[in-house]
C-alpha positions in Angstrom: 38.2 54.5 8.3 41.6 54.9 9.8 44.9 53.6 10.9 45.5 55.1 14.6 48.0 53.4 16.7 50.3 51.2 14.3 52.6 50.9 17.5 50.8 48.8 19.4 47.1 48.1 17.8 48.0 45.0 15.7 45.8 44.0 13.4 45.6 40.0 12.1 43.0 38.1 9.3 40.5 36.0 11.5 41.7 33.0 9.3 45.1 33.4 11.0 43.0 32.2 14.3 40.7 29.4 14.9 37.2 30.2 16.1 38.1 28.8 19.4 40.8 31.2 20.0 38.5 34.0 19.4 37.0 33.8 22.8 33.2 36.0 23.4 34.0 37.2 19.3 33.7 33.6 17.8 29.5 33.4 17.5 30.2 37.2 15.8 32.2 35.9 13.4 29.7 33.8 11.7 27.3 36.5 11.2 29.4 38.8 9.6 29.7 39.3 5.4 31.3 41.2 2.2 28.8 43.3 0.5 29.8 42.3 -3.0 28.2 43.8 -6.3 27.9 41.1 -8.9 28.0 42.8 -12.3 28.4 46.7 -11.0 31.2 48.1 -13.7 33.8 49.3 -11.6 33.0 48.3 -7.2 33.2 44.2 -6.6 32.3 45.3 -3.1 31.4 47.9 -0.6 32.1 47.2 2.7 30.7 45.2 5.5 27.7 44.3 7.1 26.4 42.1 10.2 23.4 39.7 10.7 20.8 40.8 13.2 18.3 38.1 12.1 18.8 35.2 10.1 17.7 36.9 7.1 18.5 40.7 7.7 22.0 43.0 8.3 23.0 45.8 9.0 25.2 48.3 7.1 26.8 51.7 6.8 24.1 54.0 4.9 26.5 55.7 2.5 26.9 51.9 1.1 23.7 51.1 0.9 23.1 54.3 -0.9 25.3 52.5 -3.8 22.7 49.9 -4.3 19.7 51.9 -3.4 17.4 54.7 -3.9 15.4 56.7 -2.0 15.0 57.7 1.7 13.6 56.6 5.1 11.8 53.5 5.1 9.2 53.9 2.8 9.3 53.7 -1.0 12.7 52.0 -0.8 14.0 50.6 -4.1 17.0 48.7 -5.2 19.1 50.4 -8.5 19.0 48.0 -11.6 22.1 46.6 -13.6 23.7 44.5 -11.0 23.0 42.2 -7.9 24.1 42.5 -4.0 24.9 40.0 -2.0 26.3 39.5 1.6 28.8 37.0 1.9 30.6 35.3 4.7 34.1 34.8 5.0 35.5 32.2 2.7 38.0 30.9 5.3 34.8 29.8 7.4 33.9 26.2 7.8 30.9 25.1 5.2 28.7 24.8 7.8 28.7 28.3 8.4 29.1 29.9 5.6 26.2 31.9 3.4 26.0 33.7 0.3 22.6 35.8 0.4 21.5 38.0 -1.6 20.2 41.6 -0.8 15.9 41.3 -1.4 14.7 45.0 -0.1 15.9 47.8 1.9 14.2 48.4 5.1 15.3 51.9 6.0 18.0 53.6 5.8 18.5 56.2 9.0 17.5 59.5 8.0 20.0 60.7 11.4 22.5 58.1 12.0 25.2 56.5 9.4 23.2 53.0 9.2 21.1 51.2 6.8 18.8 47.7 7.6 18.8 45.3 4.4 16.6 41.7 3.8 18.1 38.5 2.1 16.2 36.4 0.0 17.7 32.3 -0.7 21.5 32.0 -2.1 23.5 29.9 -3.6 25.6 29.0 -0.4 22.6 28.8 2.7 23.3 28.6 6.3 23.6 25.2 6.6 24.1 24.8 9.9 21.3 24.2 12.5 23.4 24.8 15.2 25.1 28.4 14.1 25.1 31.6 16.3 23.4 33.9 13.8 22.5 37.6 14.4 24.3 40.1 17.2 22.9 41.9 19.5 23.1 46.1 19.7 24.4 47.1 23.3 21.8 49.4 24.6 22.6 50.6 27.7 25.2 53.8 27.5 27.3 52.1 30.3 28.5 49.5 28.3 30.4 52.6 26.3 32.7 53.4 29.2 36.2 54.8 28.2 38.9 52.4 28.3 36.6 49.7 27.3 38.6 46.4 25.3 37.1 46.6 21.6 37.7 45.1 18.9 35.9 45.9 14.9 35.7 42.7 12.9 35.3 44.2 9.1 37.1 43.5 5.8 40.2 45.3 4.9 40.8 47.1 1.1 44.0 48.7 0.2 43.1 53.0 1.8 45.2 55.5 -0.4 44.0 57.9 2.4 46.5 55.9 4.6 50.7 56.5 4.3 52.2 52.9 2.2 54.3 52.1 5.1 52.1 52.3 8.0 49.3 50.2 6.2 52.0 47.6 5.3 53.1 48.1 9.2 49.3 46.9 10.5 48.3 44.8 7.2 50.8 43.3 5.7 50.0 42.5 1.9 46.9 40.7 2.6 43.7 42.4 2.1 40.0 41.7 0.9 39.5 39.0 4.1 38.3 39.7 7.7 40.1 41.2 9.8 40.3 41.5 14.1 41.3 45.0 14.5 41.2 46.0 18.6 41.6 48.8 20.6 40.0 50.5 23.6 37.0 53.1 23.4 37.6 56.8 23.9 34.4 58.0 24.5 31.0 59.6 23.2 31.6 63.0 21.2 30.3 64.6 18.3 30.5 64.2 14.6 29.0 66.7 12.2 26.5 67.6 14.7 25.9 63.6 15.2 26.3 61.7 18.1 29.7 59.1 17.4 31.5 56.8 19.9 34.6 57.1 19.2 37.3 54.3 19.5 41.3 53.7 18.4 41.2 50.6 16.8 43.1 50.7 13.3 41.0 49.9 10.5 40.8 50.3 6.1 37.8 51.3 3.9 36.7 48.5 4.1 35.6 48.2 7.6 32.9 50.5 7.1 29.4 49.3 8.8 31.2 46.6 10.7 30.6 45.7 13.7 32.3 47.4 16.8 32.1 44.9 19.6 33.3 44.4 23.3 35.4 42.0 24.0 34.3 41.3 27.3 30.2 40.6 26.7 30.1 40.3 23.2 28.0 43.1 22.7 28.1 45.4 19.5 28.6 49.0 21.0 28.5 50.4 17.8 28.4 50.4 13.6 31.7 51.7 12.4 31.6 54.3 9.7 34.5 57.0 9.7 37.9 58.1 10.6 40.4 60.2 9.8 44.6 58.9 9.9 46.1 58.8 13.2 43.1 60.7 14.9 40.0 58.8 15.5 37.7 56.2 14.2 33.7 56.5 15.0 31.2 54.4 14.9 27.2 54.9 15.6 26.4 53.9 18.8 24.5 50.8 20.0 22.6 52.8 22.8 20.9 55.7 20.3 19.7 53.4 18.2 18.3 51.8 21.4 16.3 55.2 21.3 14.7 54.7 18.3 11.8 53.1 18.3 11.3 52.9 14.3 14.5 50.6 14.2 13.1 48.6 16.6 10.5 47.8 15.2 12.4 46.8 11.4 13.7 44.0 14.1 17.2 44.9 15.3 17.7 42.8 18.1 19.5 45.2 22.0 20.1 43.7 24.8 17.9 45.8 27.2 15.5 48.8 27.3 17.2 52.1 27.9 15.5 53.2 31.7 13.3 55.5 30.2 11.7 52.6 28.2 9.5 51.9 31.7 7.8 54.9 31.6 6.1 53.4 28.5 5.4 49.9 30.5 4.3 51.8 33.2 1.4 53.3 31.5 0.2 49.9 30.8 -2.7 47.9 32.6 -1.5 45.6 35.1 -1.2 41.9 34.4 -3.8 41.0 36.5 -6.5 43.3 34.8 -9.6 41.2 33.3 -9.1 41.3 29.4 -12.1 42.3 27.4 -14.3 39.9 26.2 -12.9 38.5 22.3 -16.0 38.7 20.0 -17.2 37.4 17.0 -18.6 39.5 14.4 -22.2 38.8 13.3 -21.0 37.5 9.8 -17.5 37.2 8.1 -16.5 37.6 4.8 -15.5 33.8 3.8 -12.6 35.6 1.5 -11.5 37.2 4.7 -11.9 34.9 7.3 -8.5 32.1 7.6 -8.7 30.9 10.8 -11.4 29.9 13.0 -11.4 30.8 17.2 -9.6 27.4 18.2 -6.6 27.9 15.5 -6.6 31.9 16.9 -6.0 30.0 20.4 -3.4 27.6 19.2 -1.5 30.4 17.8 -1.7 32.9 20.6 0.0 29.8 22.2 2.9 29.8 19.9 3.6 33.4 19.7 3.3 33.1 23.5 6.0 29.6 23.7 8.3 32.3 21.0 8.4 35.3 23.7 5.5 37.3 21.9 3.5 37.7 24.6 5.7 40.1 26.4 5.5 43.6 25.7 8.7 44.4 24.8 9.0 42.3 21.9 5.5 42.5 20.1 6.3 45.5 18.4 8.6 42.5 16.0 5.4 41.0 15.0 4.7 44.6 12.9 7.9 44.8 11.3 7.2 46.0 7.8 3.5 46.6 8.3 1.7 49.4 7.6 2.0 52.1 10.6 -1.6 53.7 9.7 -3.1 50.2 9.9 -0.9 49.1 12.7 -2.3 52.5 14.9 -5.8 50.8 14.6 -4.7 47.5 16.6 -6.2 46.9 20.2 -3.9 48.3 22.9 -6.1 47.7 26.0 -5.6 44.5 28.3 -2.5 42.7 29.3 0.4 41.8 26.7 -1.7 38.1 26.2 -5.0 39.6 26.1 -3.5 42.5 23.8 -2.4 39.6 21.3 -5.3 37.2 21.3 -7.3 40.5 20.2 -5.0 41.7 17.7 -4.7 38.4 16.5 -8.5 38.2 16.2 -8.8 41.9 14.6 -6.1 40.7 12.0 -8.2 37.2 11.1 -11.1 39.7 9.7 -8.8 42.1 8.0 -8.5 41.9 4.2 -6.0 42.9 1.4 -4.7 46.3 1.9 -4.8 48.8 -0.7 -0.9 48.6 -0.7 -1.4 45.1 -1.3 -0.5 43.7 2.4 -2.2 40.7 4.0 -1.7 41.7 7.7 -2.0 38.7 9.3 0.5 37.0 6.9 3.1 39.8 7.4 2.6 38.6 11.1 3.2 35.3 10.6 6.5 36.0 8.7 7.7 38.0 11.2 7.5 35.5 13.5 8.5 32.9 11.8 11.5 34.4 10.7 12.2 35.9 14.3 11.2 32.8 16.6 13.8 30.9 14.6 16.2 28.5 15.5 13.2 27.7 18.0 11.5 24.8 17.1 8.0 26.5 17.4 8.7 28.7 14.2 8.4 25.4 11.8 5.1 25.2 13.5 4.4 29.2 13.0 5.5 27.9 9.3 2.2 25.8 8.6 0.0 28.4 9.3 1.3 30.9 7.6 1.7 28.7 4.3 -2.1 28.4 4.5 -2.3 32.0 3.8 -2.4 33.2 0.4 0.4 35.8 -1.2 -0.6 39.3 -1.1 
């Protein structure tokens, strides 16, 4: 985190502006938050993080590593002794603003400088039905053309790695609120053997895992996560994450398939293929067994109404689940037929020995990623039928 062009890269507190003036950035504002510590002895907070789902953000690794041990995105635990929460920006209107706290970690990127975290109910919910919540990753590398209009929306702390003056030149005295801070990008390069996109807007600790977004679409190009004074800021780009199909799948939300993503699609049967015949077995285990064939129907038809059906966005109905189990799915048939069939394997599938109710963990994940759509309330009943795992 850096301070790179004090001359002419201004830098103001959102509050300072009205949403309104904000232009494509005002829906981003909303889903951006503090990651505060309640009760760690020394760190109130440790940077900033952005919604990707009502319920789940995105973060610099090295911060998460604060609050949590382990690797990956198995095995994941949160450190005891004090409590993490996201939080909004209290100059935000009521409707909009949220204090959640931090559930689980989903992964945190063995590669890349980014981390995927889950909120559970707070004190201060989203109260607003109407609220833009979650951004979307850029994921196409042409949206990261040089010269691009930027701008990285993250919370400024005082940097001693920054010279007095200059930081008073950008910040002023006021610090521990959101902060607009643009620039332009300066292009794709290299950072400790790790792909960065590096940009020039000025920016303090605090910034770290915030958002880098375009000013023009709206689109988050990248995570911020380093720089070095008066040389260059980085960030992780949008498009290789786009790449990886495990982050995907914990749910982060891009705005198209990177081309090669057809040769995948391609290797599919056609739409118009006959889908196999969905059979019963001979007898079901009534412990097992939660839905009968029309409620299987009925909810093929609400994952389909959410967007499920489509090919590209079924892996978010495994989010969480186990991969092993998850390998043993159908594949065969067109996206609808794929579904009714996995939905059918799943109805016959018991506990886990981890524990997991598959067809539960489903339902969750698209509940909690059909929403605001008015089908996930629907999604809701069914899955409150099925018992805890």
């Amino acid at each position: 985190m850096a301070i790179i062009r004090p001359w002419d890269r201004p830098a103001f507190p959102v509050r300072d502006a009205s949403l309104s003036e904000l232009g494509t950035i005002q829906g981003a504002v909303r889903s951006i938050g503090r990651i505060e510590l309640e009760g760690h002895p020394y760190l109130p907070w440790v940077g900033t993080g952005f919604l990707v789902s009502p319920r789940r953000f995105l973060l610099a690794r090295y911060a998460a590593e604060i609050f949590c041990e382990g690797k990956g995105d198995a095995g994941l635990t949160l450190k005891s002794g004090f409590k993490v929460f996201l939080s909004s920006p209290p100059e935000l209107s009521e409707t909009v603003r949220f204090r959640l706290p931090v559930t689980a970690v989903r992964f945190l990127h063995p590669f890349f400088q980014v981390a995927l975290c889950e909120l559970g109910a707070g004190d201060i919910e989203m109260n607003s039905e109407d609220a833009e919540v979650g951004l979307t990753l850029a994921a196409d590398e042409a949206a990261c053309a040089v010269g691009r209009k930027v701008a990285v929306l993250g919370f400024a702390a005082p940097d001693s790695r920054s010279v007095p003056e200059v930081q008073k030149k950008v910040y002023g005295d006021i610090f521990d609120v959101l902060y607009f801070q643009p620039g332009e990008l300066v292009g794709m390069t290299d950072r400790a053997r790790t792909p960065a996109l590096d940009h020039d807007c000025s920016t303090t600790g605090g910034s770290g895992g915030a958002p880098l977004i375009d000013l023009e679409s709206g689109l988050v190009l990248g995570l911020h996560y380093a720089g070095l004074f008066m040389a260059f800021n980085s960030a992780v780009p949008g498009p290789q994450l786009a790449r990886d199909r495990r982050v995907r799948a914990h749910g982060v939300i891009f705005s198209d398939d990177p081309p090669w993503m057809r040769d995948w699609i391609a290797q599919s049967k056609p739409e118009d293929a006959p889908p196999p015949p969905v059979t019963e077995p001979a007898e079901v285990d009534a412990e097992v067994r939660h839905f009968n064939q029309t409620n299987l129907y009925r909810l093929r038809d609400l994952l389909a109404d959410a967007g499920f059906a489509q090919e590209d966005r079924q892996y978010l109905l495994f989010v969480s689940m186990n991969q092993r189990y998850v390998s043993t799915l159908p594949t065969e048939g067109s996206p609808g037929a794929r579904l009714l069939n996995v939905l059918n394997t799943l109805n016959h599938t018991p506990i886990l020995t981890n524990g997991e109710l598959p067809f539960r963990t489903l339902l969750f994940n698209a509940v909690e990623n059909s929403k605001p759509l008015p089908v996930s309330a629907k999604l809701q009943k069914y899955l409150d039928q099925l018992p805890l795992a």
